[in-house]
N, C-alpha and C positions, 0 to 999 in steps of 0.2 A: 679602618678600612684596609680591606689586603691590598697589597702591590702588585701592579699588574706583571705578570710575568714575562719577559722579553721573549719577541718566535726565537724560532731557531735561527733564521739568518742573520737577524738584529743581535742577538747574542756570541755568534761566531766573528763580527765587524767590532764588534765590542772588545771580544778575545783578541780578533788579527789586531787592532791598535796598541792593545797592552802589549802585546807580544812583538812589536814594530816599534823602535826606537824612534824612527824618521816619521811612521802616523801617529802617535802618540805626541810628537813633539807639535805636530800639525795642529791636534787635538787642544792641546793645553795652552797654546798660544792663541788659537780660535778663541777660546773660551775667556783667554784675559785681554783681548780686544772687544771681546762684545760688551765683557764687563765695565769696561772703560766707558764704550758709547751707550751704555745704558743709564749712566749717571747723572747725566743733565737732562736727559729724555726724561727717566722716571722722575725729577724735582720738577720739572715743567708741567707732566698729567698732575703732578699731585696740587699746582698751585689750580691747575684748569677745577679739578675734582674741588678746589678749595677746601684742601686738609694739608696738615701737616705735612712735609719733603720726608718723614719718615716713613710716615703709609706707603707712599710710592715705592719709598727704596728695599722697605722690607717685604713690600706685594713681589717685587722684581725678585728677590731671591728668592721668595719660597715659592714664586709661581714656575720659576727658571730649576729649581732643584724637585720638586714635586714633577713636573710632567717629564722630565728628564727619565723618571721610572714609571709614571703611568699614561704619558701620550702614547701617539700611536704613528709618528713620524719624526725619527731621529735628525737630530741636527738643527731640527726647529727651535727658535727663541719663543718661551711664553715669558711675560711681566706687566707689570703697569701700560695700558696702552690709551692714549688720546679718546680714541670713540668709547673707550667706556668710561674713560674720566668725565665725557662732555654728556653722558645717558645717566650719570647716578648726583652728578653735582646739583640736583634741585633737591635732591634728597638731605645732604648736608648741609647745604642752603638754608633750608626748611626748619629740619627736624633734628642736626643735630649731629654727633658721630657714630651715638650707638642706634641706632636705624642706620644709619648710613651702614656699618658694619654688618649688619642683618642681612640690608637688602644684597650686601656681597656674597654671602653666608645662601639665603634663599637663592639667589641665582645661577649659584651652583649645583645647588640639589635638583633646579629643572633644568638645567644643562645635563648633568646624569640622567635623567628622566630623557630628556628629546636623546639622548644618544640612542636608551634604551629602546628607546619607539622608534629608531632606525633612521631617525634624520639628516644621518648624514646622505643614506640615500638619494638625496634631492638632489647632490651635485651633479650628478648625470643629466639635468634639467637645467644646467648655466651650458650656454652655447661657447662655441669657443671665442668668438666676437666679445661677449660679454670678459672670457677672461683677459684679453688682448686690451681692453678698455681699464679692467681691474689693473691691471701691470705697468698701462701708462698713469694711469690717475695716480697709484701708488709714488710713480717716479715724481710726479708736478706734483704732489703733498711734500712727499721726503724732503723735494729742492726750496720749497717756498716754507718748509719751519726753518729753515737755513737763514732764511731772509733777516728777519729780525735780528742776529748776530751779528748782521753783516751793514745797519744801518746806526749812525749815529755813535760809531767806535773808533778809537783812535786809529789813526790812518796806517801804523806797523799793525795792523790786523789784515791787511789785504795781502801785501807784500808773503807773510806767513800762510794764511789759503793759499796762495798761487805757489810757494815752496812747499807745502803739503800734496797738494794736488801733482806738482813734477813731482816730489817722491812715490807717491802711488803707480802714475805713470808708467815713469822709467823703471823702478828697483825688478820688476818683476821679471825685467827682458832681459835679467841681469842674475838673478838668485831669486827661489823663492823658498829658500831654506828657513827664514824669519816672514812672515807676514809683514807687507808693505803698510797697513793700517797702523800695527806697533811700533815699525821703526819711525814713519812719521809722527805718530804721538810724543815717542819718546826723544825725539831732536829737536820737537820743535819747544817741550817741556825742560830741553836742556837748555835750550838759549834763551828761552823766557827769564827762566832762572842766573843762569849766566850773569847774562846783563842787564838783568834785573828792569825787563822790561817792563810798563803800564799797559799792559792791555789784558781783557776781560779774561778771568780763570771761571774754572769749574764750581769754584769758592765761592764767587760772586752772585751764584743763580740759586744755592738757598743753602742752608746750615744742615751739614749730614752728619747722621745719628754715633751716639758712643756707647751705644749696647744693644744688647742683641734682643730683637724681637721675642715677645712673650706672651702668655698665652692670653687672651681679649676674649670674653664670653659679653655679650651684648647685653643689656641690663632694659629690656623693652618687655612689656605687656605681651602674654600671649592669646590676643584677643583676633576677632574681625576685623577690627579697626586698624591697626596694624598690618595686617594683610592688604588692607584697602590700600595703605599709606606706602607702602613696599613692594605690595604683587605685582603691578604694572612695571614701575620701574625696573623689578628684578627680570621681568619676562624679557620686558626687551633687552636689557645687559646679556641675558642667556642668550637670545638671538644675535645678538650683534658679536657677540663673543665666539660663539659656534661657527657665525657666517664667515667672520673673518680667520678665523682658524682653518676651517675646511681648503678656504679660498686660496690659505696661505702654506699649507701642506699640498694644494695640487700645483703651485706654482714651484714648490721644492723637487716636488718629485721629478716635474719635466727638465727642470734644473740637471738634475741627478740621477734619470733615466732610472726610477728606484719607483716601488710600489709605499703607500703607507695604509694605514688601517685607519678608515676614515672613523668608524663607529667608535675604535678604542679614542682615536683625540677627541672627538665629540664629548666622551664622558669621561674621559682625562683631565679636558679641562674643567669642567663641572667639579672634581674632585678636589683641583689643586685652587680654585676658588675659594671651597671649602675651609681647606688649610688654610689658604692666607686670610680668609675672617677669620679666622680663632686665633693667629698670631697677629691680627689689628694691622693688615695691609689691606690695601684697598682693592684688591682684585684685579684684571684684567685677562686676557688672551696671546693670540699668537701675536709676535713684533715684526711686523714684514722686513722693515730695514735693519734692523737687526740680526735675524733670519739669515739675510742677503748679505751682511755683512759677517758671518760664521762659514754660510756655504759658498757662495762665489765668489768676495774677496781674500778670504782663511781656507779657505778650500775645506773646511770641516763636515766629518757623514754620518759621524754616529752622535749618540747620547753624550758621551765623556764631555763631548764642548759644550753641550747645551748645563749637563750638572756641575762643571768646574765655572760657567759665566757666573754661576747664581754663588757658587763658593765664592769665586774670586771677587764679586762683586759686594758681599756680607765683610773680606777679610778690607778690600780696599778701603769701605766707607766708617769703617766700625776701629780698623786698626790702624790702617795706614789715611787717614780723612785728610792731618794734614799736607800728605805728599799730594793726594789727589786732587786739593783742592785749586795745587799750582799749577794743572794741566790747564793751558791755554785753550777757552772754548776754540780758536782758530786752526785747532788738528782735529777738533770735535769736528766742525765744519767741512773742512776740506776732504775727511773720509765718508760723510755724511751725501756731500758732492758727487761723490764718485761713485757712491751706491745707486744714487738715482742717475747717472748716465749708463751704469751699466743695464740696471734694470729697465730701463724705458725701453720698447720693441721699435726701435728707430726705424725693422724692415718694412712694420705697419703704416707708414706715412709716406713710407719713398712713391714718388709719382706713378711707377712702374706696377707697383701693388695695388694703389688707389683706383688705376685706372682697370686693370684686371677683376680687384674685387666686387660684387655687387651693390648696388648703393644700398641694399635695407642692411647687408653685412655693413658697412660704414660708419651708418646711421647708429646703428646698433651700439658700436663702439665709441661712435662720440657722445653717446648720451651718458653711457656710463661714466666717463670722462669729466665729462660736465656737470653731471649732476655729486658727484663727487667731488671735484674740487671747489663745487660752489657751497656744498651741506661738511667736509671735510670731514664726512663719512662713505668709509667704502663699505658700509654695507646699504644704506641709501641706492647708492650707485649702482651696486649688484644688483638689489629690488629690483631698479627700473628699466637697467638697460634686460634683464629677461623679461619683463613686461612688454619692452617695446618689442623687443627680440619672437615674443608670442604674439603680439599683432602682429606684426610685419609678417609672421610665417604661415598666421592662419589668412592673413590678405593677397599673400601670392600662389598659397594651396587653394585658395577660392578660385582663383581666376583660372586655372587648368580643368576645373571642369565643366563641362559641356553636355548638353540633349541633342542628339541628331535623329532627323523625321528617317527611316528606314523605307526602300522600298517596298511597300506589302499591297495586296490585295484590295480590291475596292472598298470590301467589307470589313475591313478590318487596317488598324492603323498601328504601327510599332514603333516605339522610340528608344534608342540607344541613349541610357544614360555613362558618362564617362566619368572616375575621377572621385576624390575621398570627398564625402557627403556628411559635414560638421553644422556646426551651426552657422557659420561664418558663410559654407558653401550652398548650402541648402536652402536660404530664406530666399533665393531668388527664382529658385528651381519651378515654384506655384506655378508662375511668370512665361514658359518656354513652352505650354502648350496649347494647342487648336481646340478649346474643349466646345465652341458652337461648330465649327468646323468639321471636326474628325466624325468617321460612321461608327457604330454604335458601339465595334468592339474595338477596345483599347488595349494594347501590350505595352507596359515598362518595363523593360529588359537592362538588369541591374549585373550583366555579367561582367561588366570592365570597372564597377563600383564599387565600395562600401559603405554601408551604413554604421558610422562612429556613435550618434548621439541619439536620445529624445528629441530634439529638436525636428532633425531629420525624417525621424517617425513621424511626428507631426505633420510634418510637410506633404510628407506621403499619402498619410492621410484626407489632410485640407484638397492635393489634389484629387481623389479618389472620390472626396464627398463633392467637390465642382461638376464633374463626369456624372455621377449617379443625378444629380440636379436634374440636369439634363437627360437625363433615362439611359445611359450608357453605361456599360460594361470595362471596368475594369482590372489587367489581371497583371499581376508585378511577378516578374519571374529572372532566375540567372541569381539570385541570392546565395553567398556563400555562406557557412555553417553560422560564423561569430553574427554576419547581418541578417540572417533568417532568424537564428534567437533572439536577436534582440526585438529586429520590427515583431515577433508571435509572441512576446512579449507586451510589448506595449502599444502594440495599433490596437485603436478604437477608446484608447484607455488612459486618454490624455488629456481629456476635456475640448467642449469647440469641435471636434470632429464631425 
């Protein structure tokens, strides 16, 4: 497959950091922090995924060095992630590792397909409410896989959070020539060591690999059956993978006041899925906290940090396993902490906001929220809060429109329809007129409306056939171009009329 070729702008941010001593160093230190937090992450998806701590760790590099040249939003973390570990582990449950690899392998190739079919598209169709919901749910997931670290550990593991958390803090009001995530890792892995502390290492959470990922061709039937066994689960991995990537490049960009190409990471990531089935990693998508911990704690904006996490992360685990192992998960933790307070939209909850905002906007955003941290899927979440977010919109654009009886002539009776006429607006509309009442000729004057749907048509109809019942006359006039083609379209020709 070719490499996608970098625009011009992403190419010349690429050039200014090589060419930049001080972003470069920005660069390359971003990249060997995220490496670091991607370690226990990626052995955690892979026990969830129930495979090997290797899949994960080698999904993590070649998913993190692959879209680095073929995404389409620089700076962004792809690797091993939770929601596609928790979508494909009935696979390997089941059936195994080579299906499981397959279905990684397929759900790549219709990731490449939905990008081509333009699906990234659709993010134009998540409200902002829904992403406001996305950004908090992301913070209370981030904080609550923290949890389990932080119960049933020797009591010098708190002490060490709370001195990680003042180094993130304070270092930066101070210098940010080092990234505050690295210096914490690397003091609190000095005094672990030192004094030879007991408390939980990187070591403890599963055995990393001592060679380097190779090439894995799936050894499965290429039958129906196997499709039956693998299509489903691959589709939704492509969906949940897509959804959460798009999700997680619009929440960069507002970061970073930067545009990205949603089509190319659509089918970027589809490509680097690919990869990582033929080098026997388990796949995955965009890493939010991860992500967040390159851009707004590292300050990093191009590819270099996204391509040197996945180097640095192949050189740690493969070369250096046993230095890494002695990193205290309690700097894991305490920069993991701090990704999710920066991340959560805390202006979204102050009283002053709530009471200003609309409650179906609210609503909107707690549902995503909720239904997110209780499925500890954010694409779940996304689903429903634009769900609710489209009821709610087509139930308050119902209610704005209106029929008013018009002064006219004895002989004749006019009604002012008001207001976008859908299906939601429309089924009441039958309801709003005099049809024993009014004299014979009838005017529906559609100048301040439109007609959206079939539905509507319908409507129009059912009243039109009421009136003729009755022996009266009626004439619908004031249609603009899109609603007179559509009703000379489909009136009469909808059945029931």
């Amino acid at each position: 497959m070719t490499l996608a070729v970098p625009e011009a702008d992403e190419a010349d941010s690429v050039l200014g950091a090589l060419r930049s001593p001080r972003k470069l160093r920005t660069e390359v230190l971003a990249g060997l922090v995220v490496a670091l937090a991607l370690i226990p992450e990626a052995i955690s998806f892979s026990i969830i995924a129930g495979v090997d701590p290797r899949l994960g760790l080698f999904a993590s590099f070649t998913m993190a060095v692959s879209i680095a040249f073929l995404g389409g939003r620089p700076a962004m973390i792809s690797a091993a992630t939770g929601a596609v570990a928790l979508v494909i582990a009935p696979v390997m449950r089941e059936h195994g590792i080579e299906y499981f690899i397959a279905t990684v392998i397929l759900a790549g190739v219709l990731q490449i397909a939905l990008g081509l079919l333009g699906v990234a598209k659709l993010m134009r169709f998540i409200p902002r409410s829904v992403m406001v919901g996305f950004v908090n749910a992301l913070a209370i997931l981030i904080f609550l896989a923290q949890v389990p670290h932080l119960l049933g550990v020797p009591w010098l593991v708190y002490p060490m959070v709370a001195a990680g958390i003042a180094i993130l803090v304070l270092l930066p009001r101070y210098t940010t020539v080092v990234p505050a995530p690295l210096v914490a890792i690397v003091l609190l892995t000095a005094v672990t060591v030192l004094t030879a502390l007991n408390v939980p290492t990187v070591g403890d959470e599963g055995e990393l690999p001592d060679s380097l990922p190779s090439l894995f061709v799936p050894d499965v039937p290429l039958t129906l059956e196997t499709l039956r066994i693998i299509g489903p689960v691959a589709l939704a991995m492509a969906m949940v993978g897509i959804l959460e990537s798009l999700m997680t490049a619009k929440l960069v960009d507002d970061v970073t006041d930067t545009h990205s190409n949603k089509t190319r990471e659509a089918w970027g990531q589809g490509a680097a899925n690919i990869i990582t089935g033929f080098l026997g990693g388990m796949g995955g998508c965009a890493m939010i906290g991860q992500t967040m911990i390159n851009v707004k704690a590292s300050g990093a904006r191009t590819r270099i940090s996204t391509f040197l996490a996945g180097v640095f992360l192949l050189i740690l685990v493969v070369g250096l396993g046993d230095v890494v192992a002695l990193i205290p998960m309690a700097a894991l933790v305490a920069v993991m902490v701090m990704v999710s307070v920066a991340t959560f939209d805390w202006h979204s909850i102050t009283p002053s906001t709530l009471r200003r905002m609309p409650k179906s906007e609210t609503a909107v955003m707690l549902a995503t929220v909720a239904v997110t941290v209780a499925t500890h899927n954010l694409a779940y979440g996304v689903l429903v809060g634009v769900l609710v977010a489209v009821v709610l919109f087509a139930r308050r654009v119902a209610h704005v429109t209106s029929v008013t009886r018009l002064p006219s002539a004895d002989d004749r009776r006019v009604y002012a329809v008001t207001g976008e006429l859908f299906f939601a607006s429309s089924n009441d509309l039958v309801y709003q007129f005099d049809y024993a009442g009014d004299p014979k000729d009838v005017v529906i004057d559609l100048s301040a409306a439109h007609v959206w749907d079939a539905s509507t048509v319908a409507t129009l109809d059912a009243i039109t056939t009421k009136y003729r019942s009755k022996g009266k006359n009626v004439t619908i006039v004031g249609l603009d171009d899109d609603s007179a083609q559509r009703h000379a379209r489909l009136a009469g020709n909808l059945g029931g009329s």
